[in-house]
N, C-alpha and C positions, 0 to 999 in steps of 0.2 A: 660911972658911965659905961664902962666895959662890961658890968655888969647886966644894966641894964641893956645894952644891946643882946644880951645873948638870951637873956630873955624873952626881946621879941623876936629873935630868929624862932629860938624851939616853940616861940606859943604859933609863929606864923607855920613852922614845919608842923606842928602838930595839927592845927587848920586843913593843911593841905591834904594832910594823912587822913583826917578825917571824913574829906571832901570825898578823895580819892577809892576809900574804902564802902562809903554811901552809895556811890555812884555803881560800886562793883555786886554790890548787895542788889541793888537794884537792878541791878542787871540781869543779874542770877533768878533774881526771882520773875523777874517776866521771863526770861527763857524754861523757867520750869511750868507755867502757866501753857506757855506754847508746845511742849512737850506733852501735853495730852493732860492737866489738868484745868483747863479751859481757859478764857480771856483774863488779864491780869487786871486787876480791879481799879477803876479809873481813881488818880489822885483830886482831892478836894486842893482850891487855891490857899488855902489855910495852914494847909497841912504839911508838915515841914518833912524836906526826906527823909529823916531817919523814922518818923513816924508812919510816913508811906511802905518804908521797905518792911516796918515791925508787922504793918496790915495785911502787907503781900503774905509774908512769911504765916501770919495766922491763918491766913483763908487759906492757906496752900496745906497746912498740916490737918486744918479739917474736912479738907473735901478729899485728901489722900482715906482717911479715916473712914470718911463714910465709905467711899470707893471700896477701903478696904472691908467693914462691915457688909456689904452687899455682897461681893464674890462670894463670900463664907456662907452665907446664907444659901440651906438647903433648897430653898425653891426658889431660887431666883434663878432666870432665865440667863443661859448662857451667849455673851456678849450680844444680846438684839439678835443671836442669829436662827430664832423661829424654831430650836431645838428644846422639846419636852423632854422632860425625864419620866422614864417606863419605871414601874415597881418592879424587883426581882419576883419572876415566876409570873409576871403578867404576861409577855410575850406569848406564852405555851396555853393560857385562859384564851387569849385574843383568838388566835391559833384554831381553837377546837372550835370555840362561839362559830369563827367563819367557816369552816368546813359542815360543821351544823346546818349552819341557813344554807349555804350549797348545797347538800344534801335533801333541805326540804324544797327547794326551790327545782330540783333537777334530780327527779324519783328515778329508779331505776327501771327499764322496760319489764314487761310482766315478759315470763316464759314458763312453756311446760317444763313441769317437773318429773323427767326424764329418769327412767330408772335403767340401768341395764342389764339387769336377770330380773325374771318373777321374784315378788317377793315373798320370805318361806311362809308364812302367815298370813294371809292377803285378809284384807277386813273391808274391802270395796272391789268389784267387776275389775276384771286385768284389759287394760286395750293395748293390746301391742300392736307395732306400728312397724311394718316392714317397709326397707328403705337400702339406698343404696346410694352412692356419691353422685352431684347434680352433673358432672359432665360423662354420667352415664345413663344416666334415665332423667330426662329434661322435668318430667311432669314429678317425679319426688323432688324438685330443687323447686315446683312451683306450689309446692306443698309446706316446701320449709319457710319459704318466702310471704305466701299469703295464705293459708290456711294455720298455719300453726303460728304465724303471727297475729292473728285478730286475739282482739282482747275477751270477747265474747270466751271463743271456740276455748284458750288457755285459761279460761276463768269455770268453765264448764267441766275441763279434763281434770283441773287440778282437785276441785270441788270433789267429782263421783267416782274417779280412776285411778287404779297403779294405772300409770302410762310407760310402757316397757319400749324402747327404742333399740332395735336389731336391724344393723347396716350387715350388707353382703358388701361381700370384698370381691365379687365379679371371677370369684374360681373354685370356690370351693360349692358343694351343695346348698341347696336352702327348701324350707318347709312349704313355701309357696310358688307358684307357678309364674308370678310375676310382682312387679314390683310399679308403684305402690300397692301395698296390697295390709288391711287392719281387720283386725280381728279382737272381739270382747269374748272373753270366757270368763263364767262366775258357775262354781261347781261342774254340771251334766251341762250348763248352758253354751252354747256356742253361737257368734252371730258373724259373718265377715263380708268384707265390701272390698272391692278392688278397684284400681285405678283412680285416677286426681280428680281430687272432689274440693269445690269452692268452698271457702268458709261454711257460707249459709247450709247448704246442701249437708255439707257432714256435721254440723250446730245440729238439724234435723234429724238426720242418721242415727246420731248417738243417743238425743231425748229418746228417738222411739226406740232404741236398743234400752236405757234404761227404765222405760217405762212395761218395758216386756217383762224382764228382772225382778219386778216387785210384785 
């Protein structure tokens, strides 16, 4: 009899032990579910707890797995958060591509091609262009402004001319009597015009100085 009592104590301790252990299992495994591996998987009424906790534990080590096979994965996107991965040396291709279209989209202004001595070989009519700083002679600053800014007059100069540019510095000598003041020499030829002349007016000018020339 005393035997048998002590048998049902440890089969009833061992019951409770069991009970006790299930219940901790289970526990553990919805808290890991809640823990950032998603809802814990609903129990069937069938299904007895230590089988529920063995279900929990299997979905939990497979979706840590796939979880884990994703991260590793080279092109997988980092956490949802809308961040691409660049190839090395892609950055400096990107780079030049857009300074390109910049560049064709936004050309640079045309200007004379300004020389400042004769050159020692000349192979085209010399126009040199006497000139002095704009807050001293108003009409050479309306010359640098609109005349030697039209796209015509600089598409014309650059075309049939050394363009030779000689600013006076307001003290020392100079070869002409005033300022503006241009002048085409090609060999014995010599042709000169003085004072601010409009675009069109010196476009003019210059055809028929090079048309004298040939």
């Amino acid at each position: 009899m005393i035997v048998k009592h002590k048998q049902r104590e440890l089969t009833a301790a061992t019951l409770i032990y069991l009970a006790v252990l299930t219940a901790s299992l289970a526990v553990v495994c919805v808290a890991s579910f809640l823990a950032g591996c998603g809802p814990a998987p609903k129990a069937s009424e069938t299904e007895t707890a230590r089988a529920y906790v063995a279900r929990c534990f299997a979905e939990h080590d497979y979706q840590t797995a796939a979880r884990k096979k994703i991260s590793q994965s080279p092109s997988a996107p980092a956490d949802n958060q809308g961040v691409h991965s660049v190839a090395p040396g892609s950055a400096g291709v990107v780079s030049q591509q857009k300074q390109k279209t910049q560049s064709k989209q936004s050309p640079q202004p045309k200007r004379v091609q300004w020389l400042s001595a004769r050159p020692a070989a000349p192979t085209k009519p010399i126009l040199i262009h006497y000139t002095t700083a704009a807050n001293r002679c108003a009409a050479c600053g309306s010359m640098d402004r609109n005349t030697f800014a039209d796209p015509a007059v600089i598409d014309f100069i650059n075309a049939n001319f050394h363009a030779v540019r000689v600013e006076w510095d307001g003290v020392s000598s100079f070869p002409v009597r005033s300022v503006p003041t241009d002048i085409v020499e090609f060999g014995d030829q010599r042709f000169e015009r003085a004072n601010y002349q409009p675009p069109r007016q010196y476009l003019q000018w210059l055809q028929q100085v090079k048309d004298s020339l040939q």
